[in-house]
PDB file of N, CA, C and O in Angstrom, chain B, residues numbered from 101:
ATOM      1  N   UNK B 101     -20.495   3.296   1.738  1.00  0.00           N
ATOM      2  CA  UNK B 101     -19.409   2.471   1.225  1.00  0.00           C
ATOM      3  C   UNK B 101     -18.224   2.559   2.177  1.00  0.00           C
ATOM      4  O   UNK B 101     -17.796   3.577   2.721  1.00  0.00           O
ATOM      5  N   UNK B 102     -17.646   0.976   2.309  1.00  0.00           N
ATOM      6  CA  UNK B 102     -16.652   1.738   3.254  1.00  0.00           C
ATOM      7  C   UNK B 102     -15.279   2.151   3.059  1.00  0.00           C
ATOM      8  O   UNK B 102     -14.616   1.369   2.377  1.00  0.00           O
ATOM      9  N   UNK B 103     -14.726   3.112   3.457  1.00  0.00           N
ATOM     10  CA  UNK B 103     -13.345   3.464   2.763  1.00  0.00           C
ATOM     11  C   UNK B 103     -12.045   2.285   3.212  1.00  0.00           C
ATOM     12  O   UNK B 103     -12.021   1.589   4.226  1.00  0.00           O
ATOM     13  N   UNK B 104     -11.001   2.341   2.077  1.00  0.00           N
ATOM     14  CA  UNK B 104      -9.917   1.715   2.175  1.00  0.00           C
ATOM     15  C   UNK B 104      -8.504   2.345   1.742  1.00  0.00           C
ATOM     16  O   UNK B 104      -8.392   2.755   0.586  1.00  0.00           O
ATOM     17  N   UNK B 105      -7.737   2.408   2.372  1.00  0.00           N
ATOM     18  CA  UNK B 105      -6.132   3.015   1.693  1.00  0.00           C
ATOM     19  C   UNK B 105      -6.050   2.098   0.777  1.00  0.00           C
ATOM     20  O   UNK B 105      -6.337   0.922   1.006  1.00  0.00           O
ATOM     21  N   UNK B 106      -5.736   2.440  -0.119  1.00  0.00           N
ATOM     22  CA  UNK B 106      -4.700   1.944  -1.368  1.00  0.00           C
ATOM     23  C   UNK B 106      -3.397   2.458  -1.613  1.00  0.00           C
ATOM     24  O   UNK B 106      -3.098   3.642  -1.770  1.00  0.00           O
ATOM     25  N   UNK B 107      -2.618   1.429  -1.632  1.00  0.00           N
ATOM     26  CA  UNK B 107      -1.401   1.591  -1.778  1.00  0.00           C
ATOM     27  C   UNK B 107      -0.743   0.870  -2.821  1.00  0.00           C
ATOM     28  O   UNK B 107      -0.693  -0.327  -3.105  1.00  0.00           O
ATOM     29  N   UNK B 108       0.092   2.624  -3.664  1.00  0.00           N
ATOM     30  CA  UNK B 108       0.612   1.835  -5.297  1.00  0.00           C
ATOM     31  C   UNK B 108       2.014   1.659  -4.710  1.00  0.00           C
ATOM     32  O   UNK B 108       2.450   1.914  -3.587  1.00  0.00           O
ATOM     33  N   UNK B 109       2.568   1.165  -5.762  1.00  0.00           N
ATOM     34  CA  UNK B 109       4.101   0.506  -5.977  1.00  0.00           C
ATOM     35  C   UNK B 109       4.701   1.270  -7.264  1.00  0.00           C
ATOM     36  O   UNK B 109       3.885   1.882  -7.952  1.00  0.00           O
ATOM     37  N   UNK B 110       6.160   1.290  -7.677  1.00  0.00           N
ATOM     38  CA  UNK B 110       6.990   1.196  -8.835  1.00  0.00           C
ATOM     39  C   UNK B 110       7.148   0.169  -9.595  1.00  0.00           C
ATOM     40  O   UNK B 110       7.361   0.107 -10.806  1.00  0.00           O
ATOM     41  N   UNK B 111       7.005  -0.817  -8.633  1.00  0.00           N
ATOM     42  CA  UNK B 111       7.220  -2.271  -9.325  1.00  0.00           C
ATOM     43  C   UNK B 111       6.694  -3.393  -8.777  1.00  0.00           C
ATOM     44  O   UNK B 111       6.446  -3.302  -7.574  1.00  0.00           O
ATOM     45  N   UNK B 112       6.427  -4.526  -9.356  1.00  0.00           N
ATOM     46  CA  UNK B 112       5.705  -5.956  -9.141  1.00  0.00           C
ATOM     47  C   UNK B 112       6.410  -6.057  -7.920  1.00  0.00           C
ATOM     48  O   UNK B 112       5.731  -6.146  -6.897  1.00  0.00           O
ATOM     49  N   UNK B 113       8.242  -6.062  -7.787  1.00  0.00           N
ATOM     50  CA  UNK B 113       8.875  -6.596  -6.691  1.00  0.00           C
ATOM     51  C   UNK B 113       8.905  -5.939  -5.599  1.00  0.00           C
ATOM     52  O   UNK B 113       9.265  -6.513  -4.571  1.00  0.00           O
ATOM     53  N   UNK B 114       8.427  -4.214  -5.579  1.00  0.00           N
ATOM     54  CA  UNK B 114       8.337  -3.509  -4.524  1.00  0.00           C
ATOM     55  C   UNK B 114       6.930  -4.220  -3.993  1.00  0.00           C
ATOM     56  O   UNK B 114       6.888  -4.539  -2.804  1.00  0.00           O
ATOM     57  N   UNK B 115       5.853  -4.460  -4.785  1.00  0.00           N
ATOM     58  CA  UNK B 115       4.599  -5.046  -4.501  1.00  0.00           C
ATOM     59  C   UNK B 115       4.486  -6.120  -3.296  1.00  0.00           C
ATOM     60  O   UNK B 115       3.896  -6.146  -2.216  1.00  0.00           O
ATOM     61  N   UNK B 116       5.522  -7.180  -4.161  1.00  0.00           N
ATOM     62  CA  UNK B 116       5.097  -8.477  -3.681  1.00  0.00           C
ATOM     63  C   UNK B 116       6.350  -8.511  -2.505  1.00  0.00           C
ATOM     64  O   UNK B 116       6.439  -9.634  -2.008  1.00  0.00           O
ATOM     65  N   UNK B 117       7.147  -7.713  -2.059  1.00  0.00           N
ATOM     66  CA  UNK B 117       8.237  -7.119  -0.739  1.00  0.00           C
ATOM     67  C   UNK B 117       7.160  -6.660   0.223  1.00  0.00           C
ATOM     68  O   UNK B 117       7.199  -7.129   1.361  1.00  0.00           O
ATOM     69  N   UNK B 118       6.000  -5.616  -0.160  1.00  0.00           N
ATOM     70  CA  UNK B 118       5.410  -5.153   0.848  1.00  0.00           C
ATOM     71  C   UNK B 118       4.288  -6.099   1.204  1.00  0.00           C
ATOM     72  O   UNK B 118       3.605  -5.840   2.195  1.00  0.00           O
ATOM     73  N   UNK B 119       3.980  -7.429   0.306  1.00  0.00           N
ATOM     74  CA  UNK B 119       3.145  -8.099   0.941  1.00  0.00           C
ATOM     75  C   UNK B 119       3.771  -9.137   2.262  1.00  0.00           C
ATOM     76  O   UNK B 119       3.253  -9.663   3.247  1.00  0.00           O
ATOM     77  N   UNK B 120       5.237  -9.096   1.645  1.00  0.00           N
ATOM     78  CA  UNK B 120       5.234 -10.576   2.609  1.00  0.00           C
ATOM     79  C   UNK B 120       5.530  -9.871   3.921  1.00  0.00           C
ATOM     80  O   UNK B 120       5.370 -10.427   5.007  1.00  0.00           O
ATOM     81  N   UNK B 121       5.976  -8.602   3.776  1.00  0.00           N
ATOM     82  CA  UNK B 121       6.673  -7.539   4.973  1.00  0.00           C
ATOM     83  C   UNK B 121       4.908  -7.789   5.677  1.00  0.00           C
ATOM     84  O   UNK B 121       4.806  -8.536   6.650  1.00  0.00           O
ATOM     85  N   UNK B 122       4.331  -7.486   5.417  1.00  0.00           N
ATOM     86  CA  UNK B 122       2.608  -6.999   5.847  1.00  0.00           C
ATOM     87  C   UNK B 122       1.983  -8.044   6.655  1.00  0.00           C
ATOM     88  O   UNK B 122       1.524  -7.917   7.790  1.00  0.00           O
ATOM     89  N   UNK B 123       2.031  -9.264   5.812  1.00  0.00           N
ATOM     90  CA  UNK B 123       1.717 -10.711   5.877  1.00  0.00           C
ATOM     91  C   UNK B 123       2.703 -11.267   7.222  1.00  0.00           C
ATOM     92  O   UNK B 123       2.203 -12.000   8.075  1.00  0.00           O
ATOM     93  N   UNK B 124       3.557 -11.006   7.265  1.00  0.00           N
ATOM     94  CA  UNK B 124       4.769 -11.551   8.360  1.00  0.00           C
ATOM     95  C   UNK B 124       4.407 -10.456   9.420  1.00  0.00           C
ATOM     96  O   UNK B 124       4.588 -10.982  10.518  1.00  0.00           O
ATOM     97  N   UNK B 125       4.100  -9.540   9.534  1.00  0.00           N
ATOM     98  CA  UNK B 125       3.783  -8.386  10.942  1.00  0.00           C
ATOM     99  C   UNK B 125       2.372  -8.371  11.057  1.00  0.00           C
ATOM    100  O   UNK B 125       1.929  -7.443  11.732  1.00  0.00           O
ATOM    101  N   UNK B 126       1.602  -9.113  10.600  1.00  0.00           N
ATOM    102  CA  UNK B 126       0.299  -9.119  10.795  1.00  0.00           C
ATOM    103  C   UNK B 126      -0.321  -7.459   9.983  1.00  0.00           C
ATOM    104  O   UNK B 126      -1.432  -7.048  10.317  1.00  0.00           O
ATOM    105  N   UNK B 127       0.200  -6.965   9.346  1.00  0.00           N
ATOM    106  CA  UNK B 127      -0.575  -5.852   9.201  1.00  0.00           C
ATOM    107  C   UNK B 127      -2.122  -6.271   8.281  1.00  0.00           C
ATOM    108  O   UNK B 127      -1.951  -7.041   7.336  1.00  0.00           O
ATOM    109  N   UNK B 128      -3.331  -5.865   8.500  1.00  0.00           N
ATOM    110  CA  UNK B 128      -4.498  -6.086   8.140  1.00  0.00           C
ATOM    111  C   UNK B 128      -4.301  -5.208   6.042  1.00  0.00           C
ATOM    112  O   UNK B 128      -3.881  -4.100   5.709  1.00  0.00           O
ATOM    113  N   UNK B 129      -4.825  -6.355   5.199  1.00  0.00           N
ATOM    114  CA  UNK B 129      -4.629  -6.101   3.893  1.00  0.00           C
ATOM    115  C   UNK B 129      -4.184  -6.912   2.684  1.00  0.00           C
ATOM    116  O   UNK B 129      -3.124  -7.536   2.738  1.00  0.00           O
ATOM    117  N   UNK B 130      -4.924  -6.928   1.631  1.00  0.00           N
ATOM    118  CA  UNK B 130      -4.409  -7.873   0.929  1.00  0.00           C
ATOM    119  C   UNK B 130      -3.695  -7.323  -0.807  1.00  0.00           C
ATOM    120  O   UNK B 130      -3.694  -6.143  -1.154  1.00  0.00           O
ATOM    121  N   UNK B 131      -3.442  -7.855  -1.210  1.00  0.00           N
ATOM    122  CA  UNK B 131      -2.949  -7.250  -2.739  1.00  0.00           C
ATOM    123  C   UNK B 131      -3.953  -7.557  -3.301  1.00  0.00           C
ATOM    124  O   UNK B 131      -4.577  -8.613  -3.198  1.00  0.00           O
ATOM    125  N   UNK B 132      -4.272  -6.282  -4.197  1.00  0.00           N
ATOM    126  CA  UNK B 132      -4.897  -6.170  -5.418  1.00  0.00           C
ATOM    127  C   UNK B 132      -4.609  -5.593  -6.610  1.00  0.00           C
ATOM    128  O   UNK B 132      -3.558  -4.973  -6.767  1.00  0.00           O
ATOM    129  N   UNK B 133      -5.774  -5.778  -7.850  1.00  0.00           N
ATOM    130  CA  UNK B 133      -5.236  -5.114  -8.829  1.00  0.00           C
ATOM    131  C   UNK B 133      -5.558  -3.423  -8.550  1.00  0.00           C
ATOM    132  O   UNK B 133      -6.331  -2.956  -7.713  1.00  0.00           O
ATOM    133  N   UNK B 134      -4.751  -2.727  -9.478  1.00  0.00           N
ATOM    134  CA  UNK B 134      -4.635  -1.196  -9.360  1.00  0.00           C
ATOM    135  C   UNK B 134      -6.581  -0.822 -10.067  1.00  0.00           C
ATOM    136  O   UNK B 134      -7.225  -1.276 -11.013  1.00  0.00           O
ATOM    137  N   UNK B 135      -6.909   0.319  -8.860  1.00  0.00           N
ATOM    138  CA  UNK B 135      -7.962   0.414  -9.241  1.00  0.00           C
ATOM    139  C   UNK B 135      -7.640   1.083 -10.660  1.00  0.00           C
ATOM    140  O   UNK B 135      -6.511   1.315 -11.092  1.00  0.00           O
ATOM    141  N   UNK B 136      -9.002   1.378 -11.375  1.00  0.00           N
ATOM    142  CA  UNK B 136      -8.548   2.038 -12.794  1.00  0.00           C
ATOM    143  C   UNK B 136      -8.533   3.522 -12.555  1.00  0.00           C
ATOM    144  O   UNK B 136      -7.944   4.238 -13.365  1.00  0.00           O
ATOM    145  N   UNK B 137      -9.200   4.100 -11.391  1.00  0.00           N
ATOM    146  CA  UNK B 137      -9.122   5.599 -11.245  1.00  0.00           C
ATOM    147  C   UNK B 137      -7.686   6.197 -10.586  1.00  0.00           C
ATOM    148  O   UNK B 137      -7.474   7.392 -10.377  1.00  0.00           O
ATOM    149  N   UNK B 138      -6.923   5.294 -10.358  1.00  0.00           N
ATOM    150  CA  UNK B 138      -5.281   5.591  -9.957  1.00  0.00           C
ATOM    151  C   UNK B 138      -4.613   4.773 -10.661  1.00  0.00           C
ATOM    152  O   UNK B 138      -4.941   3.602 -10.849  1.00  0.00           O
ATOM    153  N   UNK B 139      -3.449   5.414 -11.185  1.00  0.00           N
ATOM    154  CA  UNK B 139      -2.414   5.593 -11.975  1.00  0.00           C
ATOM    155  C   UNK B 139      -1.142   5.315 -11.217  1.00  0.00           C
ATOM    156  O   UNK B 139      -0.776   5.988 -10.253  1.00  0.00           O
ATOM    157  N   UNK B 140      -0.434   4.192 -11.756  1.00  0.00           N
ATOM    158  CA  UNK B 140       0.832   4.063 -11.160  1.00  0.00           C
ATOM    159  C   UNK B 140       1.853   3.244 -11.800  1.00  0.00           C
ATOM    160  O   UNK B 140       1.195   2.410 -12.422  1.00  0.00           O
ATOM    161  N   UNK B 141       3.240   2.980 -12.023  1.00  0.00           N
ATOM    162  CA  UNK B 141       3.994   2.058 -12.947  1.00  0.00           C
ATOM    163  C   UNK B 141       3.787   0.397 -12.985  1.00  0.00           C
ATOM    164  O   UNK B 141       4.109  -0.396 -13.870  1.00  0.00           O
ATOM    165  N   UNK B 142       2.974   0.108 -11.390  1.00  0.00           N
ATOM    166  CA  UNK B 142       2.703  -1.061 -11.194  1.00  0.00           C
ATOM    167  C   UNK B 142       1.761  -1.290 -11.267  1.00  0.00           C
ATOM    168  O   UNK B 142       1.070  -0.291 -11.064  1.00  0.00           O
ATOM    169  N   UNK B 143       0.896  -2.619 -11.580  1.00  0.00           N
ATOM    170  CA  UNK B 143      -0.635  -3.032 -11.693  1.00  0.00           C
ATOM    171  C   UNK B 143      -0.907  -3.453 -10.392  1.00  0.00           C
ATOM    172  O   UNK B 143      -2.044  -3.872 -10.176  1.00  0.00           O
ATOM    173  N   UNK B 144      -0.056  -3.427  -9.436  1.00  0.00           N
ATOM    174  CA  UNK B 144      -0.798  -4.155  -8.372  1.00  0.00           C
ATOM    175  C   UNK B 144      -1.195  -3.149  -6.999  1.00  0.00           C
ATOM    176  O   UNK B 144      -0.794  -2.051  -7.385  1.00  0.00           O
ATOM    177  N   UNK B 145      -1.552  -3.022  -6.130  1.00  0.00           N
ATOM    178  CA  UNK B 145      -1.463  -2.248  -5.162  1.00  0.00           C
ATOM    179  C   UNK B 145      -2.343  -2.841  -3.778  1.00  0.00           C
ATOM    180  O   UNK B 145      -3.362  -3.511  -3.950  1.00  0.00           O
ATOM    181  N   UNK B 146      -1.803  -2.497  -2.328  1.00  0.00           N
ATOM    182  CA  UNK B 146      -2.147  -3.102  -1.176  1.00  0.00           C
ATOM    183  C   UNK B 146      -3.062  -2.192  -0.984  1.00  0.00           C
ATOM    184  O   UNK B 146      -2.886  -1.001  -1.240  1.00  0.00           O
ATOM    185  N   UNK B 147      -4.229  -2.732  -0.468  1.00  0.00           N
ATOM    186  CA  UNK B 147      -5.545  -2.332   0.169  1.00  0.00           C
ATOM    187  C   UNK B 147      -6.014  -2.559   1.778  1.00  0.00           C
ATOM    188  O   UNK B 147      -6.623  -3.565   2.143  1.00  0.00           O
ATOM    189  N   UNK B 148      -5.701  -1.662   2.507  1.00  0.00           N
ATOM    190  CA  UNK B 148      -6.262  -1.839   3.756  1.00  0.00           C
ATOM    191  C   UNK B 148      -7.446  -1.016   4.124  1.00  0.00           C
ATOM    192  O   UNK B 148      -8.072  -0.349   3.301  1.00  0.00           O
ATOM    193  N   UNK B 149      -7.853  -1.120   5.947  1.00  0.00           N
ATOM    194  CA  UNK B 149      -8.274  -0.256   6.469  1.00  0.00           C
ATOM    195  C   UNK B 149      -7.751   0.804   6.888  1.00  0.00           C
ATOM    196  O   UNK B 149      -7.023   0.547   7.847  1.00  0.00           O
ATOM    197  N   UNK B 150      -7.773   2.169   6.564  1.00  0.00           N
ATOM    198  CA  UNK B 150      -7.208   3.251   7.223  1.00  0.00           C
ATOM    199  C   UNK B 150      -6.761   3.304   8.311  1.00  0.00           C
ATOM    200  O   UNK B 150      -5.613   3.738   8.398  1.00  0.00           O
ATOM    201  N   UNK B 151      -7.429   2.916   9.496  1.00  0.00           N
ATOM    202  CA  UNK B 151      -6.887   2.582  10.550  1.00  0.00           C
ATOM    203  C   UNK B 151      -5.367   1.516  10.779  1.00  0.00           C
ATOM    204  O   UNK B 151      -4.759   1.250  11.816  1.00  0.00           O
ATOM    205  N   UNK B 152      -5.214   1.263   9.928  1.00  0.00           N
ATOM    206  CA  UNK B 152      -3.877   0.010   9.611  1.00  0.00           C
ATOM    207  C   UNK B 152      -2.424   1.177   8.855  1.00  0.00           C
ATOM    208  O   UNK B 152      -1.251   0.849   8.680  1.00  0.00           O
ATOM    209  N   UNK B 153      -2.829   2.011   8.668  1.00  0.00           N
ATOM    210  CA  UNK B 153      -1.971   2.969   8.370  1.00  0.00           C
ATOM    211  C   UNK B 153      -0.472   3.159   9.353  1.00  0.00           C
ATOM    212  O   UNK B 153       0.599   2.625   9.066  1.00  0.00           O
ATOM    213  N   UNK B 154      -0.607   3.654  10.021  1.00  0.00           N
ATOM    214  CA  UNK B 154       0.634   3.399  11.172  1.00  0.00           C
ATOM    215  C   UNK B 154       1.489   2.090  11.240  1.00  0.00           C
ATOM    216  O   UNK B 154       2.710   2.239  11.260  1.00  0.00           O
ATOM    217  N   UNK B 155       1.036   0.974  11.274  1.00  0.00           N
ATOM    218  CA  UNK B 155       0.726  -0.415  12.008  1.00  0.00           C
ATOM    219  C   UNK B 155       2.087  -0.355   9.922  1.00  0.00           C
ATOM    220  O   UNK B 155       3.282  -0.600   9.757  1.00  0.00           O
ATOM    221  N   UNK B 156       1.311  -0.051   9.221  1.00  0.00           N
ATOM    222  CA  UNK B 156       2.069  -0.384   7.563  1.00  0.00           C
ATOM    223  C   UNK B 156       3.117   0.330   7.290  1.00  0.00           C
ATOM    224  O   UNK B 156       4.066   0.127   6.533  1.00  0.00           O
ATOM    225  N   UNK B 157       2.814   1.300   8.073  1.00  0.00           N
ATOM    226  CA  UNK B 157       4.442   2.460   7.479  1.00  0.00           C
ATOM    227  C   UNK B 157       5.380   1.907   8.693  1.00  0.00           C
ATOM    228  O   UNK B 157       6.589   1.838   8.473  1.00  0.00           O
ATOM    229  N   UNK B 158       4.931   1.555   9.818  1.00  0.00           N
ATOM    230  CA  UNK B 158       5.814   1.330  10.624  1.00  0.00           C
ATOM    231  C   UNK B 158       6.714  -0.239  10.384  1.00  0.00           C
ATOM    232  O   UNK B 158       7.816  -0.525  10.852  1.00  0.00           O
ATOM    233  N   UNK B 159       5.806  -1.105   9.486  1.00  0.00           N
ATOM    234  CA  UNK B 159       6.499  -2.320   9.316  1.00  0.00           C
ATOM    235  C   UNK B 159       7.501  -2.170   7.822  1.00  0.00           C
ATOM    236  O   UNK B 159       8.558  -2.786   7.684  1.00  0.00           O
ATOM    237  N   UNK B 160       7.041  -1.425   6.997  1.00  0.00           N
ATOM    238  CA  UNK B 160       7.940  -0.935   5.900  1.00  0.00           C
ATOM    239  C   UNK B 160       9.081  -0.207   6.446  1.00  0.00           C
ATOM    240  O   UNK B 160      10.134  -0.822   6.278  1.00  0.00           O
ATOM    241  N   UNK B 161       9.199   0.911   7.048  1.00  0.00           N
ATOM    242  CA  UNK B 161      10.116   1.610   7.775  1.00  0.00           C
ATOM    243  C   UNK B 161      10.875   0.601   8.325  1.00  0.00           C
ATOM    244  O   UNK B 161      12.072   0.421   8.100  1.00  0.00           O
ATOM    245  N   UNK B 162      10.276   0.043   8.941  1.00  0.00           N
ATOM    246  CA  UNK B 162      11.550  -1.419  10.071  1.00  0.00           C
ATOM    247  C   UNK B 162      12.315  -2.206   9.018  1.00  0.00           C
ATOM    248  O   UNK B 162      13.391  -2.738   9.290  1.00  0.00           O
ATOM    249  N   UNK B 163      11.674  -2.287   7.642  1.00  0.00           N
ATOM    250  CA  UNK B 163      12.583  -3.534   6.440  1.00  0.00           C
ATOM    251  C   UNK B 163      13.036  -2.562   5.298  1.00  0.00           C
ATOM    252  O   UNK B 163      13.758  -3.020   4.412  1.00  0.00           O
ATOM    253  N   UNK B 164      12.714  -1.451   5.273  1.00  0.00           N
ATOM    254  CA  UNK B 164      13.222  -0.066   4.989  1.00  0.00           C
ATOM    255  C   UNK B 164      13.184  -0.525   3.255  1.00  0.00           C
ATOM    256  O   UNK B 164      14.118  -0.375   2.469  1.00  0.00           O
ATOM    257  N   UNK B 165      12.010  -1.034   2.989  1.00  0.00           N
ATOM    258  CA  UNK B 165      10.864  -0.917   1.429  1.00  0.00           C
ATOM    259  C   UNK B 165      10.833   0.053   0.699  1.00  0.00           C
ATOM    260  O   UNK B 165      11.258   1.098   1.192  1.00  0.00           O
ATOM    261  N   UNK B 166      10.491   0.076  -0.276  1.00  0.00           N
ATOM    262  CA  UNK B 166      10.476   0.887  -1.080  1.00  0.00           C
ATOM    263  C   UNK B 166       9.249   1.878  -0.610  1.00  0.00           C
ATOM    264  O   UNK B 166       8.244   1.742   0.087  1.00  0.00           O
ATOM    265  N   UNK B 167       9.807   2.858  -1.296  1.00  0.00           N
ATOM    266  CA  UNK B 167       8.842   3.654  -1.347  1.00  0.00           C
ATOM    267  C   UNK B 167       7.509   3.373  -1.942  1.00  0.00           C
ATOM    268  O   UNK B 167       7.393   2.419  -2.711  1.00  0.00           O
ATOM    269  N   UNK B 168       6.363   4.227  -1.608  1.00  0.00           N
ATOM    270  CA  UNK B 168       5.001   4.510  -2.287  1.00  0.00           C
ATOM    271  C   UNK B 168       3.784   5.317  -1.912  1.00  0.00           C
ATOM    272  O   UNK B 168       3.800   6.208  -1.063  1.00  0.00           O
ATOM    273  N   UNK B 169       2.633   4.907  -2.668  1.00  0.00           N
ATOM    274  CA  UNK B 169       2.087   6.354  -2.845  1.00  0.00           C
ATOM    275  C   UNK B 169       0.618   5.795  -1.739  1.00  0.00           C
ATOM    276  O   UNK B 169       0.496   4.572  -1.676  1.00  0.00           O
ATOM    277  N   UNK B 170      -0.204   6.466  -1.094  1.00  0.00           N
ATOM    278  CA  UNK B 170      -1.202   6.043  -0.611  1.00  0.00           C
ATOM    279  C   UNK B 170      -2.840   6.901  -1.179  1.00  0.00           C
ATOM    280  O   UNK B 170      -2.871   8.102  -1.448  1.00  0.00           O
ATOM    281  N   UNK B 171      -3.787   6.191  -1.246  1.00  0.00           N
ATOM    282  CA  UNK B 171      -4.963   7.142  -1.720  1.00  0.00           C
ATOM    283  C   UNK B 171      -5.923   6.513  -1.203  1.00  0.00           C
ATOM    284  O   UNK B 171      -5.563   5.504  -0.597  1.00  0.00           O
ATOM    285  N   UNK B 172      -7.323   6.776  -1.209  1.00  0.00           N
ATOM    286  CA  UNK B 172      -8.466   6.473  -0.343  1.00  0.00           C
ATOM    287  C   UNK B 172      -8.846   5.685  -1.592  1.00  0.00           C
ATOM    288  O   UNK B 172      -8.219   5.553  -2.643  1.00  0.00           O
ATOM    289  N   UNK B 173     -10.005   5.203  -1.225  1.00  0.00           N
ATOM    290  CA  UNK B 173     -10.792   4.113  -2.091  1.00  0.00           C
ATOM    291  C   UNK B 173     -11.828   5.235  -3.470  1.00  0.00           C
ATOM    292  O   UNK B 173     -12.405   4.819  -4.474  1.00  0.00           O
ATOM    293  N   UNK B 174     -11.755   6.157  -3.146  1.00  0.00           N
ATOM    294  CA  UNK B 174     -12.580   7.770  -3.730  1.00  0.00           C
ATOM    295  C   UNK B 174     -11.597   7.840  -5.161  1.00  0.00           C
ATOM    296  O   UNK B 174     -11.889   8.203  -6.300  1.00  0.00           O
ATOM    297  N   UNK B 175     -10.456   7.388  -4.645  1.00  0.00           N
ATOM    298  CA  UNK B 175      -9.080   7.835  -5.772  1.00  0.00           C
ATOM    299  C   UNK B 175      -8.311   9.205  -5.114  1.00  0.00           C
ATOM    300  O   UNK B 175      -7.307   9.739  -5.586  1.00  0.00           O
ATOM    301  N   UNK B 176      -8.756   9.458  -4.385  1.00  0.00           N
ATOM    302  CA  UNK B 176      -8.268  11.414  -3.583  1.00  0.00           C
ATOM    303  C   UNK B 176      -6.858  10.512  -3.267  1.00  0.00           C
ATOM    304  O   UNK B 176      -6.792   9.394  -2.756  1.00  0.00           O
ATOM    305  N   UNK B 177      -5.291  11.749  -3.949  1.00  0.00           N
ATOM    306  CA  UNK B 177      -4.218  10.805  -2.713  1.00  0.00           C
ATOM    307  C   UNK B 177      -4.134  11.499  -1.726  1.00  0.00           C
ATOM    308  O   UNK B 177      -4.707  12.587  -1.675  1.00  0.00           O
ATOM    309  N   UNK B 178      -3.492  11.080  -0.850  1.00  0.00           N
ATOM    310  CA  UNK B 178      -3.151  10.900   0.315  1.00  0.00           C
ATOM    311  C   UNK B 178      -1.816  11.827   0.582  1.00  0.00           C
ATOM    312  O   UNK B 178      -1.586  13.001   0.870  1.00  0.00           O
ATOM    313  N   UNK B 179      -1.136  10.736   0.346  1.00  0.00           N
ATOM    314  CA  UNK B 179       0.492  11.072   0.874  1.00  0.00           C
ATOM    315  C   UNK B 179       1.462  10.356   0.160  1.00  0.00           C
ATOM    316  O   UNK B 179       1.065   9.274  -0.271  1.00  0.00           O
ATOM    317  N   UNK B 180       2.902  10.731  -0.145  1.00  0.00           N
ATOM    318  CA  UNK B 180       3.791   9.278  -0.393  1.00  0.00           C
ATOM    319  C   UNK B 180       4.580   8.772   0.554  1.00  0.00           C
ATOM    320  O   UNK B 180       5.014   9.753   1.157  1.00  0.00           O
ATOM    321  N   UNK B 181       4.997   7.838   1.010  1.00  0.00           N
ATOM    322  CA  UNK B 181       5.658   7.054   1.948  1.00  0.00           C
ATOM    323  C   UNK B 181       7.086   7.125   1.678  1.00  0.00           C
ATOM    324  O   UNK B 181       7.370   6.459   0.683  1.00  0.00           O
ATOM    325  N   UNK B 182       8.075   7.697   2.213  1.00  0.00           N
ATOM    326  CA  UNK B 182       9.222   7.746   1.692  1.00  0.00           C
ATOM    327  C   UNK B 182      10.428   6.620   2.904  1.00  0.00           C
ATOM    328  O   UNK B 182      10.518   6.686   4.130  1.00  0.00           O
ATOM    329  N   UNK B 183      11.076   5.816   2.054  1.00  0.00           N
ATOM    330  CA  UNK B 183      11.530   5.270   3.426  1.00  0.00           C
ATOM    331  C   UNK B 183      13.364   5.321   3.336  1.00  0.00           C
ATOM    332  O   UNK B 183      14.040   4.943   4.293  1.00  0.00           O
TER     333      UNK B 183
END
């Protein structure tokens, strides 16, 4: 199976901020719904390739986004993104 970062939000508007941020820098990923094995205040969350990791914190960091949380496709987290 192949793995993917998931990335939660606080809110719909932190959500739909980190899509157009993503979408406008080319970062590879689309919005989805929150898997059911992660838990978060928002239903929605961005799904990439791991490898796109850098390429996403670095375009959030530049529009200085909200924060959030990252986890593998397994549900294991990761890290949180603090900006």
């Amino acid at each position: 199976m192949k793995q993917y970062l998931v990335i939660t939000f606080a809110s719909t508007y932190d959500a739909m901020a980190a899509e157009a941020v993503c979408q406008e820098r080319g970062v590879p990923g689309r919005i989805i719904p929150l898997p059911p094995d992660i838990h978060a205040d928002c239903g929605l969350a961005w799904r990439m390739p791991p490898e796109s990791e850098p390429q996403f914190d670095a375009a959030l960091r530049a529009e200085k986004a909200a924060g959030s949380r990252a986890f593998r496709t397994d549900g294991r987290y990761l890290r949180e993104f603090r900006y």
